[in-house]
C-alpha positions as CSV (number, residue, x, y, z in Angstrom):
1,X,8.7,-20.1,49.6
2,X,12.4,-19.4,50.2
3,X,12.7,-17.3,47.3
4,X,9.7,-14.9,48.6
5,X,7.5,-12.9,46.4
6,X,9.9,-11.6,43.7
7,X,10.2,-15.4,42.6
8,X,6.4,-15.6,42.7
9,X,5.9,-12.7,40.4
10,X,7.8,-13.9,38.2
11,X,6.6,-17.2,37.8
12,X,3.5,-15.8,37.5
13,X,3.3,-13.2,35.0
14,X,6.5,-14.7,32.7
15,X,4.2,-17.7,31.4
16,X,1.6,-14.8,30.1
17,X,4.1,-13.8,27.7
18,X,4.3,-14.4,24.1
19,X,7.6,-13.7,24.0
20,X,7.8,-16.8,26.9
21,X,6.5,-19.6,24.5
22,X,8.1,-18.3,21.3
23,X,11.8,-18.7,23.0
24,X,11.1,-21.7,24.5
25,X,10.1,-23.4,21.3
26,X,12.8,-21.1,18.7
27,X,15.5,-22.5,21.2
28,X,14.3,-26.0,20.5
29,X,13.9,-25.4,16.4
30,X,17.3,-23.7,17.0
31,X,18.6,-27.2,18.5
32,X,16.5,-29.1,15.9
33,X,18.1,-27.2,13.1
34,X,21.5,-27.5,14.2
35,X,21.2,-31.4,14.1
36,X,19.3,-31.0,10.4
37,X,23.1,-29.1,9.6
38,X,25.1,-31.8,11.3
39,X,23.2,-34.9,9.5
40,X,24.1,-32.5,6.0
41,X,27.2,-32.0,6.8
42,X,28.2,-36.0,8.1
43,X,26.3,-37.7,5.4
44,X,24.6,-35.2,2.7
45,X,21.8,-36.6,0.7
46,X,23.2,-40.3,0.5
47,X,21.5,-43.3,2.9
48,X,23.2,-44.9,5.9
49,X,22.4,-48.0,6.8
50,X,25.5,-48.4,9.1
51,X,24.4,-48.4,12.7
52,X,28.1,-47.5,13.5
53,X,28.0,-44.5,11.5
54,X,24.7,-43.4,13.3
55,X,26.1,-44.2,16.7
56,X,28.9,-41.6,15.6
57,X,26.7,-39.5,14.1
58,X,24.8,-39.2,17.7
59,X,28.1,-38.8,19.7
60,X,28.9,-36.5,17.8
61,X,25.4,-34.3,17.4
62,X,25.6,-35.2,21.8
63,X,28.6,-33.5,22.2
64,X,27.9,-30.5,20.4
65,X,24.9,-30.0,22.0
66,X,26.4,-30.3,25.6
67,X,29.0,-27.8,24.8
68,X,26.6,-25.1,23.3
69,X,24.3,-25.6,25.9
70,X,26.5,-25.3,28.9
71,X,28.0,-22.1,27.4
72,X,24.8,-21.1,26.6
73,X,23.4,-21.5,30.6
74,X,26.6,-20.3,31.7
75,X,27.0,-16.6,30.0
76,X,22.9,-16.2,30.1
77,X,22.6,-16.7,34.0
78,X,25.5,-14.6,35.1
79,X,23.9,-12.1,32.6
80,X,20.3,-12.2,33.3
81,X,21.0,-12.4,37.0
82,X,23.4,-9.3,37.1
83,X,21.3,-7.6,34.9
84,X,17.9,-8.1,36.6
85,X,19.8,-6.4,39.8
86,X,21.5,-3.6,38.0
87,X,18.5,-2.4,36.6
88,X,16.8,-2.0,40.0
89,X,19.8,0.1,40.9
90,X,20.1,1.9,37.6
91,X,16.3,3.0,37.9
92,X,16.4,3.9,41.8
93,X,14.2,1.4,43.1
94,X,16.6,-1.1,44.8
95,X,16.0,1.6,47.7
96,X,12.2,1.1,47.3
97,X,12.7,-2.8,47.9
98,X,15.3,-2.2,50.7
99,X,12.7,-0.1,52.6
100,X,10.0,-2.7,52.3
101,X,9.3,-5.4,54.7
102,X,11.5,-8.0,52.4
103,X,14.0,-10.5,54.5
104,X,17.4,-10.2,52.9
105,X,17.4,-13.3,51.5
106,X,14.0,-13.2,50.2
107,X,15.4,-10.2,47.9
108,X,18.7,-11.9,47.2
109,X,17.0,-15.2,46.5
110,X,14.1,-13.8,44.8
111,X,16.0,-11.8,42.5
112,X,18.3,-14.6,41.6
113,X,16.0,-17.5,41.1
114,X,13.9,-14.9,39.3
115,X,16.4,-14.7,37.0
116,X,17.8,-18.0,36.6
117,X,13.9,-19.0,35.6
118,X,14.6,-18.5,31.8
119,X,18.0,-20.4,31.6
120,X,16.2,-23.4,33.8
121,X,13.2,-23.8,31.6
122,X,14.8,-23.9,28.6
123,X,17.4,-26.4,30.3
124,X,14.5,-28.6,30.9
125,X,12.8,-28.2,27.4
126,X,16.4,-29.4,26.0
127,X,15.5,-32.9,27.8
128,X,13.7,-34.2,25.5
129,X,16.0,-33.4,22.1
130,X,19.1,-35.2,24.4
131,X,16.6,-38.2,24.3
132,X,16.0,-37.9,21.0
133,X,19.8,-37.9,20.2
134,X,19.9,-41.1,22.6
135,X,17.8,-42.9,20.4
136,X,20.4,-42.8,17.6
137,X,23.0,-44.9,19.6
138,X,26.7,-43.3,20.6
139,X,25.3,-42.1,24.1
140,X,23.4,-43.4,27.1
141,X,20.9,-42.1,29.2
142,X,23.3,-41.7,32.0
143,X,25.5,-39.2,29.9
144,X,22.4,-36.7,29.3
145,X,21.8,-36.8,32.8
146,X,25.2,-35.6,34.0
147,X,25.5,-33.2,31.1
148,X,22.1,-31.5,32.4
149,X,23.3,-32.0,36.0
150,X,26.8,-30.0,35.2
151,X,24.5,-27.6,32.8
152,X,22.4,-26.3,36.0
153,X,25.2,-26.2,38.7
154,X,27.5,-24.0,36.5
155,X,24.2,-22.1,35.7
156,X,23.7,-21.9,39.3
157,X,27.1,-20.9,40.3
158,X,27.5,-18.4,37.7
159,X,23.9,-17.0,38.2
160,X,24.9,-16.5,42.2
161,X,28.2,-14.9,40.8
162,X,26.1,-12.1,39.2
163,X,24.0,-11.5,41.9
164,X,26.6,-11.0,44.3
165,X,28.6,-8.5,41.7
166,X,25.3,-6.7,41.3
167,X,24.4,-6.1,44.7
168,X,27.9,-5.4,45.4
169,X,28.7,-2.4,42.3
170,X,26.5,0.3,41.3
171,X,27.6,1.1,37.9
172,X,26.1,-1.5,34.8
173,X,29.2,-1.4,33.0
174,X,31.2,-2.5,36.2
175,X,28.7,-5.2,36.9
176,X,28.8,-6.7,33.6
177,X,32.4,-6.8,33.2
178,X,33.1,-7.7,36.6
179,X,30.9,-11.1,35.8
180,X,32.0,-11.9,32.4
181,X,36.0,-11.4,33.3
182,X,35.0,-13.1,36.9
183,X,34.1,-16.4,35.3
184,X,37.2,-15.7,33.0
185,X,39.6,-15.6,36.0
186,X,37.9,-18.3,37.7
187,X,38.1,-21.1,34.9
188,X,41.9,-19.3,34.3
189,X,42.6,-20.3,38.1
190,X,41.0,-23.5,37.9
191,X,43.3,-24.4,35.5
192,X,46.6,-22.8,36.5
193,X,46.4,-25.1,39.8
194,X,45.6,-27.8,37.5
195,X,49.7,-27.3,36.2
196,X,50.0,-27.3,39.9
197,X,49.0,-30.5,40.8
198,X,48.2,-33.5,39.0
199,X,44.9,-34.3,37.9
200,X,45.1,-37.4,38.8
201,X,45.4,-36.9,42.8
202,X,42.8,-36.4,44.9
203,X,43.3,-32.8,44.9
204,X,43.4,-32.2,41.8
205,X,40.6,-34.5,41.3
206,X,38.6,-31.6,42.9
207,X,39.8,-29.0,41.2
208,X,39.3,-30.6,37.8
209,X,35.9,-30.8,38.9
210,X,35.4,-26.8,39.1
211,X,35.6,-26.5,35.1
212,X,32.3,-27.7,34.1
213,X,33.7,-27.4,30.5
214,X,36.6,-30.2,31.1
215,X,34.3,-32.5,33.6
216,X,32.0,-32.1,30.3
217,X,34.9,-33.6,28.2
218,X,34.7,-36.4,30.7
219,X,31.8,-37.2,30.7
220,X,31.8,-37.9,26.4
221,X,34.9,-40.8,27.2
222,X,33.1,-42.9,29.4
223,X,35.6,-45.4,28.9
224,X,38.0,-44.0,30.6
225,X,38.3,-45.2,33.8
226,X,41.7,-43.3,35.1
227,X,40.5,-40.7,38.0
228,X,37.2,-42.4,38.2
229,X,34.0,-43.2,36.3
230,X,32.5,-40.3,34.5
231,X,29.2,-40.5,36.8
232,X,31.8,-39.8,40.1
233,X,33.3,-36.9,37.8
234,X,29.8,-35.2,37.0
235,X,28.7,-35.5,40.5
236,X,31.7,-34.1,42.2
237,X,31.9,-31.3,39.7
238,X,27.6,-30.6,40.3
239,X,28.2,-31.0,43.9
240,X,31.3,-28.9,43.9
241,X,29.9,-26.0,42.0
242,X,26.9,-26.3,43.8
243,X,28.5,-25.3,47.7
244,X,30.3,-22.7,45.4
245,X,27.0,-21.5,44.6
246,X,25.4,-21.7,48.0
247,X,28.4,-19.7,50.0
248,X,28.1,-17.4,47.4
249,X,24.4,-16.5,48.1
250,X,25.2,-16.6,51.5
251,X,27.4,-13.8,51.2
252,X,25.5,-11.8,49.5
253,X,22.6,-12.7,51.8
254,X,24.5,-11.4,54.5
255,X,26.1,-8.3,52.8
256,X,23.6,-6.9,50.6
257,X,22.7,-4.4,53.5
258,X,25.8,-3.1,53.8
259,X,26.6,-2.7,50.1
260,X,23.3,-0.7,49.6
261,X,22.2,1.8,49.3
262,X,25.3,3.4,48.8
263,X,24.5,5.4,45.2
264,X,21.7,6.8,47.7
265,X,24.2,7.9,50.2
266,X,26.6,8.9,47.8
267,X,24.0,11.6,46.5
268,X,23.1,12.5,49.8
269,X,26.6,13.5,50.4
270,X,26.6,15.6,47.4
271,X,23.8,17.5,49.0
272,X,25.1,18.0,52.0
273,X,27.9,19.6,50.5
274,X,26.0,22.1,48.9
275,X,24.3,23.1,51.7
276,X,27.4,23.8,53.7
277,X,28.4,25.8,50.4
278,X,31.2,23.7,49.8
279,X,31.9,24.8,46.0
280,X,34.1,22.9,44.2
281,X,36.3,24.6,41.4
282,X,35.0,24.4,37.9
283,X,36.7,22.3,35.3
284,X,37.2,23.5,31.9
285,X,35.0,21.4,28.9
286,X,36.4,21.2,25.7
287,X,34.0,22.2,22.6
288,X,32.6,18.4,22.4
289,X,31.2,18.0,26.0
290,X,30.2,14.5,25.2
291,X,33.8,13.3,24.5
292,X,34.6,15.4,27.6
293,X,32.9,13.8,30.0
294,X,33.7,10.2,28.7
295,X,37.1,10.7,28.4
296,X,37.6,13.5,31.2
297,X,35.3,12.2,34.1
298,X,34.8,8.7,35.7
299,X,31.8,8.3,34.0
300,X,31.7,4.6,34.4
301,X,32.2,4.8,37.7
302,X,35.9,4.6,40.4
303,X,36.9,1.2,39.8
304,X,37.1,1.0,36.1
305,X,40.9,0.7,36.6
306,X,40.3,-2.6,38.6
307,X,38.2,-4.5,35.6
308,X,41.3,-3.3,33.4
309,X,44.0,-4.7,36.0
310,X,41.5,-8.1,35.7
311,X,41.7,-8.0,31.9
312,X,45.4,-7.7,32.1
313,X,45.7,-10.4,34.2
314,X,44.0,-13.3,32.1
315,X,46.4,-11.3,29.2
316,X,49.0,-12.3,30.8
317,X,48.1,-15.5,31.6
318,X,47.4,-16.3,28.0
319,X,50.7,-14.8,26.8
320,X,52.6,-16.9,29.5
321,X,50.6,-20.1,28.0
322,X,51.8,-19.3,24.5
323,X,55.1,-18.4,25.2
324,X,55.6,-21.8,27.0
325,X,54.1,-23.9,24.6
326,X,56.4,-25.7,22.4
327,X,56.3,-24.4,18.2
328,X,55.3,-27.5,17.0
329,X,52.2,-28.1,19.6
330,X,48.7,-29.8,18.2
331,X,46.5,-27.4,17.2
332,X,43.6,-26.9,19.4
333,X,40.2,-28.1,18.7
334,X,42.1,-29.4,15.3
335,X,41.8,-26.2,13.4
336,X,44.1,-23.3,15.2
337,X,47.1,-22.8,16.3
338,X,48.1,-21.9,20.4
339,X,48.9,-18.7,19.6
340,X,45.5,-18.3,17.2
341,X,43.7,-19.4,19.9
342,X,45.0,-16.7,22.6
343,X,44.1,-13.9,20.2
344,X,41.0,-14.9,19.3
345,X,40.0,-15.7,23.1
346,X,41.1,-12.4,24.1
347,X,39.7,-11.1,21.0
348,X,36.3,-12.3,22.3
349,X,36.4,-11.3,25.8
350,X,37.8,-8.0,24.2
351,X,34.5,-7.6,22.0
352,X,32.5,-8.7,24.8
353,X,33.5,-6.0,27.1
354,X,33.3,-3.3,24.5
355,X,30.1,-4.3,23.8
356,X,29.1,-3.8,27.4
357,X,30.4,-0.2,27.3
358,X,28.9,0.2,24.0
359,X,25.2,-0.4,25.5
360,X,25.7,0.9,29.1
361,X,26.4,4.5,27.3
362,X,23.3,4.6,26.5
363,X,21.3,2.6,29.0
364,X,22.5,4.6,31.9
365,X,22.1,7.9,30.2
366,X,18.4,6.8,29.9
367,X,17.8,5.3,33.1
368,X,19.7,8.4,35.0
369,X,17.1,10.5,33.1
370,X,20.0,12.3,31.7
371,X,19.4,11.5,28.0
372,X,15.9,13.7,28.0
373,X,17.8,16.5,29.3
374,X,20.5,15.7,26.0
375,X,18.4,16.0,23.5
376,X,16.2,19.3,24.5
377,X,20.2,20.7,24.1
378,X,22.5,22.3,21.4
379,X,24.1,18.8,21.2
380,X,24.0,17.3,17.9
381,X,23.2,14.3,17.0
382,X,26.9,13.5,15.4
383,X,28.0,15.1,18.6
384,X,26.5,12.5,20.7
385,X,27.0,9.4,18.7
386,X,30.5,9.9,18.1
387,X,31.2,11.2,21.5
388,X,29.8,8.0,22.6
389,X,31.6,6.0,20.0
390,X,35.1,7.8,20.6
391,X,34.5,7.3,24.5
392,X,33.6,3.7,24.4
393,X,36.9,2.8,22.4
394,X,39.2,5.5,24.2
395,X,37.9,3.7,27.9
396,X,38.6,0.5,26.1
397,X,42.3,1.0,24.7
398,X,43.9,-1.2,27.0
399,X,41.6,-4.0,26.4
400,X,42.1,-3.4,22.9
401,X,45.6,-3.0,22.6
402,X,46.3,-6.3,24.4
403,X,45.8,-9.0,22.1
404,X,47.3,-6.7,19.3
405,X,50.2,-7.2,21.4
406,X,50.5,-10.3,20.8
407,X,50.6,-10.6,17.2
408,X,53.2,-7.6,17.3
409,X,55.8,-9.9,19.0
410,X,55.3,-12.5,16.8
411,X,55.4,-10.0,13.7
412,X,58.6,-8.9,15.6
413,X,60.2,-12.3,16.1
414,X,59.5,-13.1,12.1
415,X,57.2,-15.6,12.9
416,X,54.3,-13.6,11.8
417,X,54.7,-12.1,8.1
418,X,53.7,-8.4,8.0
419,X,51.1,-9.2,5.0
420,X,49.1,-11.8,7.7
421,X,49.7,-9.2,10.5
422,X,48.1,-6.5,8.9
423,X,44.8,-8.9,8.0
424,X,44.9,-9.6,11.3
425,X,45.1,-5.9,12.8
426,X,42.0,-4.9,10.0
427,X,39.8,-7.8,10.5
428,X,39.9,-7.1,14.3
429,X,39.5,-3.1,14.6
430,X,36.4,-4.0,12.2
431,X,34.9,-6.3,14.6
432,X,35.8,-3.8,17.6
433,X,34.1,-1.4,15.8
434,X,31.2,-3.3,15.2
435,X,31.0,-4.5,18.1
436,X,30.7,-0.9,19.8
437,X,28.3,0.1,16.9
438,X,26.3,-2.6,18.2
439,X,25.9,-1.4,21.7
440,X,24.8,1.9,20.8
441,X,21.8,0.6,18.4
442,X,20.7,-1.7,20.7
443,X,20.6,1.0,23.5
444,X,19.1,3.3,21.1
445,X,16.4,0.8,19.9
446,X,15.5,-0.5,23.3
447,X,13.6,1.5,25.7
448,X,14.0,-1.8,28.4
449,X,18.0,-1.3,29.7
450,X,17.4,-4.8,30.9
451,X,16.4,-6.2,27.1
452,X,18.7,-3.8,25.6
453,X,21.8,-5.2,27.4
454,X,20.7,-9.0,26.9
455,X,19.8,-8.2,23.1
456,X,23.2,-6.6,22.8
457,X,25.3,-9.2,24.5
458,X,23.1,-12.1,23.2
459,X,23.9,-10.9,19.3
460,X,27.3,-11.2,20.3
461,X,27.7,-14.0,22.0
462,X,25.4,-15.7,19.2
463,X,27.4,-14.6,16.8
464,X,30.2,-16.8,18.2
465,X,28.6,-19.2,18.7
466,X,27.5,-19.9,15.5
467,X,31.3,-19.1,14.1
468,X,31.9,-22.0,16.3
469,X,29.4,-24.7,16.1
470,X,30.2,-24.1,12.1
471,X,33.8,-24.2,12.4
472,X,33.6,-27.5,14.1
473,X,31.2,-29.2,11.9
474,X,33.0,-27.6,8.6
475,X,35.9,-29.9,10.4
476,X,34.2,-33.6,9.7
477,X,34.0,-32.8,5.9
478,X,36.7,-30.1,4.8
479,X,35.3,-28.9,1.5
480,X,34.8,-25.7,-0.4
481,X,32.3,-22.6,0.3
482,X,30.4,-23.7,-2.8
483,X,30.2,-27.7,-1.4
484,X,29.6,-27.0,2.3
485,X,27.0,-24.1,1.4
486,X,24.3,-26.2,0.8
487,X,24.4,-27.9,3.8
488,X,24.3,-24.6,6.1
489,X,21.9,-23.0,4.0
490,X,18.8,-23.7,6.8
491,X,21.5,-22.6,9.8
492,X,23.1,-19.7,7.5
493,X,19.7,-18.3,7.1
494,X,18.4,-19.2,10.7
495,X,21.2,-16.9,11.7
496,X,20.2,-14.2,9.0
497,X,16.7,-13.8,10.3
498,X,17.5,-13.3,14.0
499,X,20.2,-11.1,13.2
500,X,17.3,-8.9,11.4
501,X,14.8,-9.2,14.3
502,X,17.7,-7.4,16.3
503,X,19.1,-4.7,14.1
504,X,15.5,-3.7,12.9
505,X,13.9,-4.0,15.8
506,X,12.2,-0.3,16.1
507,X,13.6,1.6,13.1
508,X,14.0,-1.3,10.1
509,X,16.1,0.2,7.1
510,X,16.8,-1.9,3.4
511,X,20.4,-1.3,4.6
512,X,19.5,-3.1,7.7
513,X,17.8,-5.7,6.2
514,X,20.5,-6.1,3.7
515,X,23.7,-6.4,6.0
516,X,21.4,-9.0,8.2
517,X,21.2,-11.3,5.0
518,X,24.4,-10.7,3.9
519,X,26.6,-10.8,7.2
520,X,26.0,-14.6,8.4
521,X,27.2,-16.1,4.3
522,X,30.1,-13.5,4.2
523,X,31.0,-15.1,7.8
524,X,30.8,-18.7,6.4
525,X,32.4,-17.6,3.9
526,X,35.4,-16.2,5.8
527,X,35.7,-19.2,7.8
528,X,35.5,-21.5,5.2
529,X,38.6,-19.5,3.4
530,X,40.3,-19.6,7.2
531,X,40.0,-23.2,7.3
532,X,41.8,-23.8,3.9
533,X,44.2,-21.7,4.7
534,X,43.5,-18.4,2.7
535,X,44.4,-15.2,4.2
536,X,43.2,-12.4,2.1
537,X,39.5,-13.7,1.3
538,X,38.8,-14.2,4.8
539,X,40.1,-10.2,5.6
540,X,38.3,-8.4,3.2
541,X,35.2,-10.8,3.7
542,X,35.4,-9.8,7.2
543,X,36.1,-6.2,6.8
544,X,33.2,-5.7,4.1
545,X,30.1,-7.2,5.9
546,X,31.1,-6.0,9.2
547,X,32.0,-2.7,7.7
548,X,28.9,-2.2,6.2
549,X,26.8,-3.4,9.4
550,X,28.5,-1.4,11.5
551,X,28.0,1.8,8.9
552,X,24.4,0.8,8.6
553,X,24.0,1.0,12.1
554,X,26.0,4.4,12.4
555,X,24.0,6.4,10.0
556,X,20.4,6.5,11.0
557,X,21.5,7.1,14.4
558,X,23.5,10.0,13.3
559,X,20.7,11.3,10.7
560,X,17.7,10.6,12.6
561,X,18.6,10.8,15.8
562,X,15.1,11.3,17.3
563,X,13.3,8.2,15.2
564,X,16.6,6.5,16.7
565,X,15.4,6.8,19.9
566,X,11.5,6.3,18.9
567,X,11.1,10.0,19.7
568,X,9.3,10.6,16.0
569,X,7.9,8.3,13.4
570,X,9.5,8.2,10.0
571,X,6.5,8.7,7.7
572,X,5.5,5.5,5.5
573,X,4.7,5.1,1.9
């Protein structure tokens, strides 16, 4: 009743949905198959009869679950709740819903519980695997409940995070990265007061609780009693990010009339100006208007500069950390260096972002109704694409350049060999590059902004996951690619077919199909070579596959630009 009707709707018409049941039951085979991988990987095909070793085996399958599914509710809610908004801006009917009879917190409300439905469902359909874990010994009941608890408050607060962004920005690309680098910032501050004060005090007690991922760590050493029981932890951290949460909405609540309609105004503006005759002077547009106006105009709206000042913060942050911690530190997670694990974070956030771009350039041209009017012009198609392409990366340089920076002063300080630096610098432009690719045939292949951004992102962020859920497993038995294949073969191929569903969504190509089969085992393989400490393997591994995705992805949308978009068939047989 709070939530109003936009809630109702959507509880309403969702549950009609194929698409409803199928994710609710893949996520659950996805969970079911990641344990089938960990039981492979911990034991192979011999029989345990220890009940020690099975109570491992279930802290172990416990913990990986709560990670993957806290990151998992945390990037999906601040995504699906600033998308669900930005699309209702992006397609002009935010002012229809303003205009209506709607309380302000109805349409806040509404929109975000709307859109923390999906992330809450499939919370609650987890409940029963966690059980199923329980049964094997290493974890309590008590455990699964805090991890859920922590699970939906972070979900909550992340979700009311994107709301408020949306309601607050107009542009898609500004909302998005304003979230993602948002909860960046926030989990960055969290812990930069933590070097402040000491966990350990009261204050700092508090604070701790704000990360959902260290309360999280808590919560799997229950026997640790220092700063309290890990039940006090979970609910002070669900109770904490809960009122984070709640003044959140509230402020949204009470500003989304004064932070809309202002596109609407904006235009308005524009008109009045004409009318006056107010003529402004032309500006000269080079041969390539495309790249023009992506490089020339702020086509991504005023306060681009702002997301790149954010970016550059948590850059500096991370640079800071390295640089103060000592050379012969622990590696992290037990399989990277500190200064690995900088680059690669930023790396991620990087990819993320450009990804973001990569799909808003086409998303907005579409929802603007500004792409019809492309195509019935002399612009060709190589002239779009690569206008697009070249714009996303140029708009992204910054963002780009900074984790390179990085492994330039360690190349400089002789720390880093030039042969390891160069890997480095080619395996990362080919995942930037992919990774913008990406954006582009999603927006291309999806007529939905809204399912085109989340298929985009979700790839991505998939993709990640996976390199990390098999990094850590590859961990408990360090083998070859030939021994540890066999036991990722079901997750490996798991990964292969949803990679497919994506890239061949409307226009399926063998080239396609082939780089969604081969990808996910050159990636295994390439981390398999990374954790044995090969360099070369794991480079041109990484630079072949995502090379050739990104170069199947590139070519129909340059050659058949108009089945691209869905505008023609391609004729069968």
């Amino acid at each position: 009743m709070l939530a109003g009707p936009l809630f109702s709707r959507e509880a309403l018409t969702v549950p009609r949905q194929l698409a409803h049941f199928l994710i609710r039951s893949g996520y659950i085979g996805a969970l079911i198959v990641l344990m089938y991988t960990a039981v492979q990987t911990t034991f192979g095909w011999q029989q345990v009869r220890n009940l020690g070793d099975i109570a491992r085996f279930g802290q172990l399958v416990f913990e990986i679950f709560a990670v993957v599914q806290l990151a998992l509710v945390l990037f999906f809610a601040v995504l699906f709740a600033a998308g669900n908004v930005a699309q209702e801006k992006d397609r002009r009917t935010m002012l229809l819903l303003l205009m209506t009879d709607l309380r302000d917190r109805e349409l806040v409300l509404g929109k975000l519980t709307a859109s923390l439905l999906l992330p809450g469902v499939l919370l609650a359909a987890s409940i029963p695997v966690f059980v199923i874990v329980q049964i094997l010994g290493g974890v309590s009941l008590s455990q699964i409940g805090c991890a859920i608890a922590i699970s939906a408050a972070a979900g909550l607060f992340a979700g009311s995070w994107g709301s408020l962004v949306a309601f607050w920005r107009e542009k898609t690309f500004q909302t998005l990265a304003i979230s993602l680098i948002g909860i960046v910032l926030f989990l960055g501050v969290v812990e930069g007061l933590l070097a402040i004060v000491s966990p350990l005090s009261s204050a700092g007690f508090v604070i701790a609780s704000l990360n959902p991922f260290r309360a999280m760590l808590r919560i799997f050493d229950p026997l640790n009693t220092s700063g309290g029981t890990f039940i006090s932890v979970a609910l002070t951290s669900t109770a904490s990010l809960t009122i984070l949460a709640l003044v959140t909405t509230v402020v949204t609540i009470l500003r989304v009339r004064i932070w809309n309609p202002s596109r609407t105004l904006g235009d308005l503006a524009t008109l009045d100006e004409k009318e006056r005759g107010v003529v402004r002077p032309p500006r000269p547009v080079w041969n390539s208007p495309i790249i023009w106006r992506e490089m020339m105009t702020k086509a991504y709206g005023r306060k681009i500069i702002v997301i790149k000042l954010a970016y550059l913060i948590i850059a500096a942050a991370a640079f800071y950390t390295v640089f103060t911690t000592p050379p012969d530190s622990a590696l992290v997670l037990g399989m990277i260096s500190p200064v690995g694990a900088a680059f690669v974070g930023l790396s991620l956030l990087t990819m993320l972002l450009v990804n973001a771009q990569g799909v808003t350039a086409l998303t907005s041209e579409r929802d603007t109704g500004t792409l019809e009017l492309l195509l019935v012009t002399d612009i060709s198609a190589k002239e779009f694409i690569f206008g697009k392409l070249g714009g996303v990366l140029f708009n992204s340089k910054e963002l780009v350049l900074a984790p390179l920076g990085l492994i330039i002063w360690y190349l400089v300080q002789g720390v880093l060999s030039f042969e390891n630096f160069l890997y480095i610098s080619l395996g990362f432009f080919a995942l930037v590059l992919f990774a913008a690719m990406l954006g582009l045939h999603s927006g291309l292949s999806y007529s939905i902004s809204r399912i085109a951004i989340i298929n985009s992102l979700g790839t991505m962020f998939f993709l990640f996951i996976g390199i990390f859920i098999c990094m850590i497993l590859i961990l408990q038995a360090r083998a070859s690619f030939g021994l540890q294949l066999p036991s990722f073969l079901v997750f490996i191929l798991g990964g292969s077919l949803g990679l497919w569903a994506s890239l061949t969504h409307r226009n399926p190509s063998p080239a396609l199909t082939l780089a969604a089969g081969v990808l996910p085992f050159c990636t295994f393989y390439a981390i398999t070579s990374f954790l044995l400490g090969q360099t070369l393997g794991v480079c041109l591994f990484v630079v072949a596959a995502y090379g050739f995705t990104t170069i199947a992805m590139l070519i129909p949308a340059v050659s058949e630009y108009d089945s691209a978009l869905g505008r023609t068939e391609m004729p069968k047989g």
